[in-house]
C-alpha positions, 0 to 999 in steps of 0.5 A, spaced: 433 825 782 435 828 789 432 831 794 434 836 800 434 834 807 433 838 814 433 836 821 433 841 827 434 839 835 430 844 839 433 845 846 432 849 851 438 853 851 445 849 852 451 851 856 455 855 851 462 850 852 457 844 849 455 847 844 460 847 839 462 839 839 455 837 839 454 841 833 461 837 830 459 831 833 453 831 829 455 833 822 460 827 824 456 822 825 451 824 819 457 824 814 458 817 817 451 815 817 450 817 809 456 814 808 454 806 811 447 807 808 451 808 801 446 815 800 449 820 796 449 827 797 452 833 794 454 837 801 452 837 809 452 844 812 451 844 820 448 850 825 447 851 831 445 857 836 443 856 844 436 853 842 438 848 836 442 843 832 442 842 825 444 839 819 442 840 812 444 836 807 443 838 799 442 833 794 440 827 796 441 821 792 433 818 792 435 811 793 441 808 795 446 806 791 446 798 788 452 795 788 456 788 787 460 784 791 464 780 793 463 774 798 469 769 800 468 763 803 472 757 805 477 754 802 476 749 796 479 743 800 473 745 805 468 746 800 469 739 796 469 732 799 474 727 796 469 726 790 468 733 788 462 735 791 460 741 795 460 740 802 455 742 807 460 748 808 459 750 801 452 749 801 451 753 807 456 759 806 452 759 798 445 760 802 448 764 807 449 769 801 442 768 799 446 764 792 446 756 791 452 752 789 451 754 781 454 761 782 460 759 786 467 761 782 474 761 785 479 765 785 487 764 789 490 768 795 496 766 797 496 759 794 490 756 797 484 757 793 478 760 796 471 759 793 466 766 791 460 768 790 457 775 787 451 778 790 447 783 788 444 789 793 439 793 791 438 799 793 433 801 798 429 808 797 432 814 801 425 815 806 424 808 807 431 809 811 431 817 814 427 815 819 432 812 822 436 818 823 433 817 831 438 814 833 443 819 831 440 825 834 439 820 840 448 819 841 450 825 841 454 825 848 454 831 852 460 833 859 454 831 862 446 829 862 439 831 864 433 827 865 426 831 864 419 829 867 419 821 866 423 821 860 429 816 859 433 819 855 438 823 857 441 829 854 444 836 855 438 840 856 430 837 855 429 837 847 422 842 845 422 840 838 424 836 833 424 838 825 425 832 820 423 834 813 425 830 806 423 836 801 416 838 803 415 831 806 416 831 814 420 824 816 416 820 822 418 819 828 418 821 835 425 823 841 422 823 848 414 824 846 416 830 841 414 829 835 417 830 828 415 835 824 415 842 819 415 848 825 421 851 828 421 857 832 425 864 832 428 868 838 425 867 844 423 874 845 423 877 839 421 871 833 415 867 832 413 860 830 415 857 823 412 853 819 418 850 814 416 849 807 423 847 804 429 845 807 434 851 804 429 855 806 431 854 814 436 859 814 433 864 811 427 864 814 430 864 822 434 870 820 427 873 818 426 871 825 432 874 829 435 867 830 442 867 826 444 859 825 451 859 823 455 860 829 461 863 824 456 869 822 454 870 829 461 871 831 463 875 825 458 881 826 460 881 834 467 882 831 464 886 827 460 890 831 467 891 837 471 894 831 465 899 829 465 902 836 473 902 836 473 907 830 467 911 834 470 911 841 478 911 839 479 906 843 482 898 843 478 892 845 482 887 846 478 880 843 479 874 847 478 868 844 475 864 848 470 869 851 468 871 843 466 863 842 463 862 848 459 869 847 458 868 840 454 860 843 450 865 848 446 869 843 442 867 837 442 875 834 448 879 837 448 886 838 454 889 840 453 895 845 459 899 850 457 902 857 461 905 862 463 904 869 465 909 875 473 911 874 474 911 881 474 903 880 479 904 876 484 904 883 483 896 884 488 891 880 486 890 872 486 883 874 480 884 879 476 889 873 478 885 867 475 878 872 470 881 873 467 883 866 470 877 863 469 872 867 463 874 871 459 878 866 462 876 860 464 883 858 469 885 853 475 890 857 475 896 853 483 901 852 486 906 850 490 906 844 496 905 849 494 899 853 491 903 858 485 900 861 478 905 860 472 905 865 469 901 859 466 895 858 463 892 851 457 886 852 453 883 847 445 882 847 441 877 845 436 881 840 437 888 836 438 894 838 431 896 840 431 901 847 438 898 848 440 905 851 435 901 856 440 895 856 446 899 857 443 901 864 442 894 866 448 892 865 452 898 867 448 897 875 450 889 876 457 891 874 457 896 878 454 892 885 460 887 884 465 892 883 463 895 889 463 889 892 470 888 890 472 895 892 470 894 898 473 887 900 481 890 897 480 895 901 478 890 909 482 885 907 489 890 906 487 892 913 491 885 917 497 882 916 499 876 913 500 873 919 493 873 920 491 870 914 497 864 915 493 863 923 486 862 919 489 857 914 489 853 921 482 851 920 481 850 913 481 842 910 485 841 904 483 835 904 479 831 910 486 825 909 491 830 908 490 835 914 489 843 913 493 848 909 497 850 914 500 842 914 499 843 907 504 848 907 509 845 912 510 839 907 511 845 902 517 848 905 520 842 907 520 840 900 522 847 897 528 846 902 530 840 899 529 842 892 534 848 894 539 844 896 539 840 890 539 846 886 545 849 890 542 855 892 545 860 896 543 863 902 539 869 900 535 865 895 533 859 899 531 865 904 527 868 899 524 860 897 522 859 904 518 865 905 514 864 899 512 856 899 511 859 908 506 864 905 504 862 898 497 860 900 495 865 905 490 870 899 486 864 899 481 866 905 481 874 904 475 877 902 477 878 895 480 871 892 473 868 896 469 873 892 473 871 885 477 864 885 480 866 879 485 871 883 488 865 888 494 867 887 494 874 883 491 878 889 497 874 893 502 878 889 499 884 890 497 883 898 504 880 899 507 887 893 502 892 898 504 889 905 512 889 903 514 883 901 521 882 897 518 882 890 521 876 888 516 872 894 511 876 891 511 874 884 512 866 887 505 867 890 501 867 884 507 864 879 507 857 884 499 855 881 502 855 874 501 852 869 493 852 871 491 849 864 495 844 860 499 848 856 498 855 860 505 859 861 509 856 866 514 860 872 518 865 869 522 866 875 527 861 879 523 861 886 515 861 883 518 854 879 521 852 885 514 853 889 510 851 884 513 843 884 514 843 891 507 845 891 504 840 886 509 834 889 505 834 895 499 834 893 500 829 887 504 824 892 499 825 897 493 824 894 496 817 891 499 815 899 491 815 901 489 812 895 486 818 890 489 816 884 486 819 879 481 813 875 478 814 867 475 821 867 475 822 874 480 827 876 478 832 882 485 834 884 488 836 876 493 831 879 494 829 872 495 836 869 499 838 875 504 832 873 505 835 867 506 842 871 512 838 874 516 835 868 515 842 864 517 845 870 524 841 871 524 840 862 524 849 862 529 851 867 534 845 865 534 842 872 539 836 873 535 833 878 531 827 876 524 826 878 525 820 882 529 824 887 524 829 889 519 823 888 524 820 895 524 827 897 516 827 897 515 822 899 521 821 905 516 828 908 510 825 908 512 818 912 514 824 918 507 826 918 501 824 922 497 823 915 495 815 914 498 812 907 498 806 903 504 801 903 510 806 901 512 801 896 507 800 893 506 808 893 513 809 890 511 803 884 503 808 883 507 815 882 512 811 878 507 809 873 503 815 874 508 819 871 510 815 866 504 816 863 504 823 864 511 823 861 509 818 855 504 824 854 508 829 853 512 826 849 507 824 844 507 832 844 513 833 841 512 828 836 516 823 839 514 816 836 510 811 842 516 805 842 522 811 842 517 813 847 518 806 851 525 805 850 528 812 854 522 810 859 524 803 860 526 804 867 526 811 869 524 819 868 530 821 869 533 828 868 526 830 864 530 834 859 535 829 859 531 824 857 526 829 851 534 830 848 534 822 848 528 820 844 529 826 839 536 824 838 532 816 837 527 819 834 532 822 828 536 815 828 529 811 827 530 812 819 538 812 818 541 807 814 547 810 816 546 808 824 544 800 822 550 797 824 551 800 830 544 799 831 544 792 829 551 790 834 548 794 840 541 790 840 544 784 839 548 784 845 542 786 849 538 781 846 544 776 848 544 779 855 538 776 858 543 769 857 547 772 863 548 769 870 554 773 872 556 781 870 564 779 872 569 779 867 576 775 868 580 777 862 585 772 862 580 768 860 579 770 854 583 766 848 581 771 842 584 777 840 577 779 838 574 779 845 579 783 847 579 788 843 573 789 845 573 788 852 578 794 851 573 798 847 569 797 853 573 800 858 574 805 854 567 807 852 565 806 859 569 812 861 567 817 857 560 815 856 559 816 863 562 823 863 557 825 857 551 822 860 554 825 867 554 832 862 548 831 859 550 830 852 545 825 849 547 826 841 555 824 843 553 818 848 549 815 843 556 816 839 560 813 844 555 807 845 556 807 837 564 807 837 563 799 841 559 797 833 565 795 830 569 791 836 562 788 837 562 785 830 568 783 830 567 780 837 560 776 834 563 774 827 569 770 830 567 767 837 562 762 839 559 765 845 555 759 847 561 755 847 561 748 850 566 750 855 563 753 861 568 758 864 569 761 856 562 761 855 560 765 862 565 770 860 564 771 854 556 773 857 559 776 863 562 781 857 556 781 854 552 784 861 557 789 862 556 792 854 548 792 856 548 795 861 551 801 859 547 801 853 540 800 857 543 806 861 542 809 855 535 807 853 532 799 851 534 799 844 530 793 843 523 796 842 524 801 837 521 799 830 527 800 827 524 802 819 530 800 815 528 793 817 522 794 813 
């Protein structure tokens, strides 16, 4: 026999980013938690809406399921004494197990004998255990927590009511003072009370109540709602993905409307419009059929469509409040030049340690000047770089951008383009905050990556001077995504630059300023290590495995895109029988290597043709390796190093490296470090999992 089983968290009305992973979160851990119990079940289907989380789980199983097992115990040498008898540890091991030595059995593993006994576990009924479901509602985790009243728990939002039903049975027990019960609620407005009378019914009966509780259904009829007012209207609404999410967890019964705003807003920039409607009012834009943005906006109400004529008109009013305010600011702000705005960033903090904006972007077009000469840049770009990094900050106190935030940058562009700017200069303002999310888009033009990196080393390599590395979760800077900024930026435009150098660079600028920092040295090994993360990040991003990933990092960053065409060429050699040899002699000289007092080789020392024959292997393998590493060609310098495997047999198969003679045997290692240092130029061969061995 089997039974239906509903649970229900009544909330008041959780922000809508928590709301899809907490509904995740508990299908997950109802899964997990059947599954420890040995409860069987035919499916699990969750919901969730502003107001609630839910799962409902079909046909369960009434009982748990019985099983048989198997106990190991120790070792029969253990268990027996020299007599035969069972020992005090066989008896304790048998009472453990709620058995005696008479059900003992053995059986071998691995040449020992081990001894065993089987256990018989009943099942326990299935409402006995459902209670304990408490603990389940009580983990879900949330970004952050509340505490309300004088309650203990901590959760997102304070929990209202709290449905638990087993069939028609309600499954006892208490969260926060609110008792489990039969009795959910509709829409706020528009439903009324419930009282559940089967688990499969709850669906069913919020719809009748104007609650739709499965967030695909909600986000299929506001699509289906924007695609009913485009063959109506002859207009395109585009959908963007984030916003429908997050409007779909908004509301528990959607109806899709279109209103109207005044043409003349129409002058302002489409970022401006498009901010405003998405971002602040969570409004869907509206276009013409040939991209052309329309003095329209389409939302989506929580409820029907009863008076919506009424709704129309409210929201058309406060969209037309901020975009007043909008109109009205980008007109004062193009009243002053840029020069004006650059004197007010004088008195704005960045940072209380690292000084002002201004100071801020001082360090930036000293670091934009360095970056322009390790790229060769000629005058007429470096001028242009320099004006950008000199101005790049300056929207962020005009009337505009302190209105909407989103825009820094977006209106720097538009100002800068409107007050004269080069073109150029003006792109680079809005392209240095880029990328602004983890896989955002990156600067497409040379002087906006310039800016960009410039910008975010001082700030990266600042706050770790004065000693704001991030820590676990906390990570108020976004230092860690604008690192990954950084090496994406080098990797996209093939700068043969490594990061060290602009490291030193940063570094060498701040160490000229008045901000107080930590040891230079140990900021040097902070940064090191902080990118190595970020780089080992990345680098798991494009699929490179974690010991490769270790072996191109071993010492250095390096030339970032240098250093991904390493570990993909690795990578592609991990499963190569065909590479085997050359692994094998090239890590059995780096593990032979650390023996080494000295790297100075005296080839009139040598008294085998075997080694030197590769020592002139050596020499002309040096050579050429260099000017393949110096030309970034990862594949062919892996190559090259492989031309030294055979010489490196030979080598191994006829000498005696550890030779009893001195001077023979510091050569011979003296060779080897020379080898190895070549080799661990390339990476540290030594920490790859190489899968033939297996």
């Amino acid at each position: 026999m089997t039974k239906h089983v509903l649970f229900e968290i009544g909330l008041e009305e959780l922000p809508a980013g928590y709301v899809d992973d907490a509904e995740t979160q508990l299908a997950e851990k109802t899964a997990k938690w059947l599954k420890d119990l040995r409860i069987s079940y035919e499916t699990i289907t969750s919901y969730s809406t502003p107001r609630r989380l839910a799962v409902l789980i079909q046909g369960m199983a009434e009982e748990q399921t019985t099983i048989e097992e198997e106990a190991k115990g120790p070792a029969v040498k253990i268990a027996k004494d020299s007599e035969g008898n069972w020992t005090k540890a066989a008896i304790g091991f048998t009472k453990g197990q709620g058995k005696t030595v008479d059900d003992i059995y053995t059986k071998e593993i691995k040449d020992t004998t081990y001894i065993f006994v089987k256990k018989h576990i009943e099942g326990q009924q299935t409402a006995e255990l459902l209670p304990e479901f408490q603990a389940i509602i009580e983990s879900i985790t949330f970004a952050k927590n509340m505490h309300w009243g004088e309650e203990t728990l901590r959760y997102a939002r304070p929990i209202r009511w709290l449905v638990a039903m087993y069939g028609e049975e309600i499954i006892p027990f208490e969260i926060a003072h609110v008792q489990t019960s039969n009795i959910t609620y509709g829409h706020r407005f528009l439903g009324e009370k419930i009282v559940l009378e089967d688990p499969t019914d709850y669906e069913h009966q919020l719809k009748k109540n104007f609650v739709i509780a499965d967030a695909k259904e909600r986000e299929q009829l506001i699509i289906d709602g924007i695609h009913r007012l485009e063959a109506e209207k002859n207009v395109h609404i585009p959908v963007d993905a984030a916003l429908l999410n997050e409007v779909r967890n908004l509301v528990e019964y959607p109806t899709v409307f279109i209103g109207a705003f005044e043409a003349k807003f129409l002058k302002l920039p489409s970022e401006v419009l498009i901010i405003s409607m998405k971002e602040h009012q969570r409004y869907f834009p509206v276009e013409a059929a040939d991209g052309e943005l329309l003095p329209h906006f389409v939302g989506v109400r929580n409820g029907d469509d009863y008076a919506i004529e009424h709704v129309i008109k409210g929201n058309e009013k406060v969209l037309y409040a901020r975009l007043s305010d909008g109109q009205f600011f980008y007109e004062e702000d193009q009243k002053h030049p840029i020069d004006y705005y650059l004197e007010k960033l004088d008195r704005v903090v960045f940072q209380e340690k690292l000084g002002t904006i201004s100071d801020k972007l001082d360090r930036v077009v000293h670091l934009t000047r360095k970056l322009a000469v390790h790229l060769n840049l000629d005058e007429a770009t470096t001028k242009l770089a320099l004006r950008a990094a000199a101005i790049s900050k300056f929207d962020l106190v005009t009337n505009m951008v302190n209105e909407f935030t989103e825009l820094q940058g977006v209106i720097g562009e538009k100002y800068a383009s409107i007050l004269g700017e080069n073109p150029a200069v003006s792109k680079a303002i809005r392209e240095h905050y880029m990328p602004v999310q983890s896989n955002g888009q990156l600067p497409e033009s040379l002087i906006g990556s310039i800016v960009s990196i410039a910008d975010k080393l001082d700030t990266i390599v600042g706050c770790i001077a004065v000693g704001l590395t991030p820590t676990g979760s906390q990570d108020p800077y976004a230092l860690r995504r604008q690192a990954a900024g950084v090496l994406k930026i080098m990797e996209g435009n093939h700068w043969d630059i490594s990061l060290e150098t602009l490291l030193k660079d940063t570094q060498a600028i701040y160490r000229t300023s008045d901000v107080e920092q930590e040891d230079p040295e140990a900021v040097a090994n902070k940064l090191h290590g902080f990118f190595q993360l970020r780089a080992t990040y990345l680098l798991k991003e494009w699929q490179i495995e974690q010991d490769v990933i270790q072996a191109v990092l071993n010492k250095v960053i390096g030339v970032f895109e240098y250093t991904l065409a390493k570990a993909k060429v690795l990578s592609s050699k991990r499963n190569d029988d065909q590479f085997k040899s050359v692994q094998e002699a090239l890590v059995r000289i780096l593990n032979l290597s650390s023996k080494a007092e000295t790297a100075e080789v005296d080839p009139t020392k040598f008294v085998t043709d075997s080694e030197a024959a590769l020592f002139r292997a050596y020499e002309a393998v040096q050579e050429k390796y260099h000017s393949l590493n110096q030309d970034k060609q990862a594949s062919e310098a892996l190559a090259c190093l492989g031309e030294l495997a055979d010489p490196i047999h030979q080598f191994f198969d006829n000498n005696m490296v550890m030779a009893d003679d001195e001077q023979l045997r510091n050569n011979r290692l003296a060779l080897v470090k020379n080898i190895s240092l070549l080799i661990n130029d390339y990476a540290d061969l030594t920490v790859i999992e190489w899968k033939q061995h297996f």
